[in-house]
C-alpha positions as CSV (number, residue, x, y, z in Angstrom):
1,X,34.9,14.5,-52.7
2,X,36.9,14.9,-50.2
3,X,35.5,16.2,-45.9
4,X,37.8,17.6,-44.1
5,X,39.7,16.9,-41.1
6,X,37.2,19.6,-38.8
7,X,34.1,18.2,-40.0
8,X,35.2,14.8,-39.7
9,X,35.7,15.4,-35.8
10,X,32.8,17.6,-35.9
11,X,30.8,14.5,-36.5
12,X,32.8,11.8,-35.0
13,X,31.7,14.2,-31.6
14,X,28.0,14.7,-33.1
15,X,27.5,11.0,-33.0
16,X,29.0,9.7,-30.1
17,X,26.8,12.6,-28.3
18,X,24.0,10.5,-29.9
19,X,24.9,7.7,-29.0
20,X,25.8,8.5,-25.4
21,X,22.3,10.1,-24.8
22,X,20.8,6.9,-26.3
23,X,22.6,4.6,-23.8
24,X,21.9,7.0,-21.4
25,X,18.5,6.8,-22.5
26,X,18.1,3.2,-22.0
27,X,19.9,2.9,-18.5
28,X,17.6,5.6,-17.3
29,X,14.6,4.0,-18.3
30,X,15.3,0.6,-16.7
31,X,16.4,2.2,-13.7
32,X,12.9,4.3,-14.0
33,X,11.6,0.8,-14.2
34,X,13.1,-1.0,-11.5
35,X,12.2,2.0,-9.0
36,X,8.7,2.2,-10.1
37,X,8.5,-1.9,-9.3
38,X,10.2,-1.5,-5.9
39,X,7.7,1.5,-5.4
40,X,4.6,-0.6,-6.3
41,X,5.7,-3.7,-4.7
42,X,6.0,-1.8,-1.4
43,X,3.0,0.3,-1.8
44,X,0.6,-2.9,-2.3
45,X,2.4,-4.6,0.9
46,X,2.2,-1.4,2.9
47,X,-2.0,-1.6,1.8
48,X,-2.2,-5.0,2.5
49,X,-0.7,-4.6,5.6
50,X,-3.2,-1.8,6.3
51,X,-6.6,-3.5,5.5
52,X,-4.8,-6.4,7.5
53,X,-4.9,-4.0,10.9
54,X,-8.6,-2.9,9.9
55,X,-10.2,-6.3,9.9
56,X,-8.2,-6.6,13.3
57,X,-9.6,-3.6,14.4
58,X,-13.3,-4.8,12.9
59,X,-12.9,-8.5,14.7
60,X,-12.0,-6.6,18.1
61,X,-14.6,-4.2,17.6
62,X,-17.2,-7.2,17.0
63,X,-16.1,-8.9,19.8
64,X,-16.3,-6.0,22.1
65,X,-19.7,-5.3,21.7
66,X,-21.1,-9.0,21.8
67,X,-19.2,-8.9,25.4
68,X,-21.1,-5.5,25.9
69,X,-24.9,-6.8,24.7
70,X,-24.2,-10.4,26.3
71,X,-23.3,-8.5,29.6
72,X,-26.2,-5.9,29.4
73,X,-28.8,-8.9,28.3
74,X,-27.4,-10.9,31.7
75,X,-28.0,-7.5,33.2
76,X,-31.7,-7.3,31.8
77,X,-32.5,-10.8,32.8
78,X,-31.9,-10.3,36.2
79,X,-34.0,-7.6,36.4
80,X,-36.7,-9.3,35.2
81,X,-36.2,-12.3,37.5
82,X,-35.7,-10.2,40.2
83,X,-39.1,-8.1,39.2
84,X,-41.1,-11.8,38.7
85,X,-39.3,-13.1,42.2
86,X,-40.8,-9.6,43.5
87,X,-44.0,-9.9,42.3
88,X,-44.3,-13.5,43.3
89,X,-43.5,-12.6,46.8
């Protein structure tokens, strides 16, 4: 049996076609891969970085109004002294 000369570089083309689109295949996939990584990696930083600024924001916050309640307590107690003082007098 012998194939002839067309249908031996009709399938010489047929397979390296398939094995083309498998190698590209492949590449594509790691390079899928490595993106996705890159894209993950940067994405958890960039929340990290993000919850980093809102316990910032949370301390300074905090802080703020202790200053705020100390001062208005210091505020309160001199009223009352002054009241007593008044009522003393």
């Amino acid at each position: 049996m012998k194939i002839s000369f067309r249908i031996k570089i009709i399938l010489l083309c047929v397979s390296l076609l398939i094995i083309l689109s498998v190698i590209f295949m492949f590449m594509t996939q790691l390079q899928v891969k490595h993106v996705m990584l890159g894209t993950t990696r940067n994405s958890a930083r960039d929340i990290l970085h993000l919850v980093k600024l809102d316990v910032e924001n949370q301390y300074h916050s905090l802080q703020y109004h202790r200053e705020y309640a100390l001062s208005r307590y210091k505020i309160q107690l001199l009223n009352v002294m002054s009241l007593a003082l008044s009522h003393l007098d």
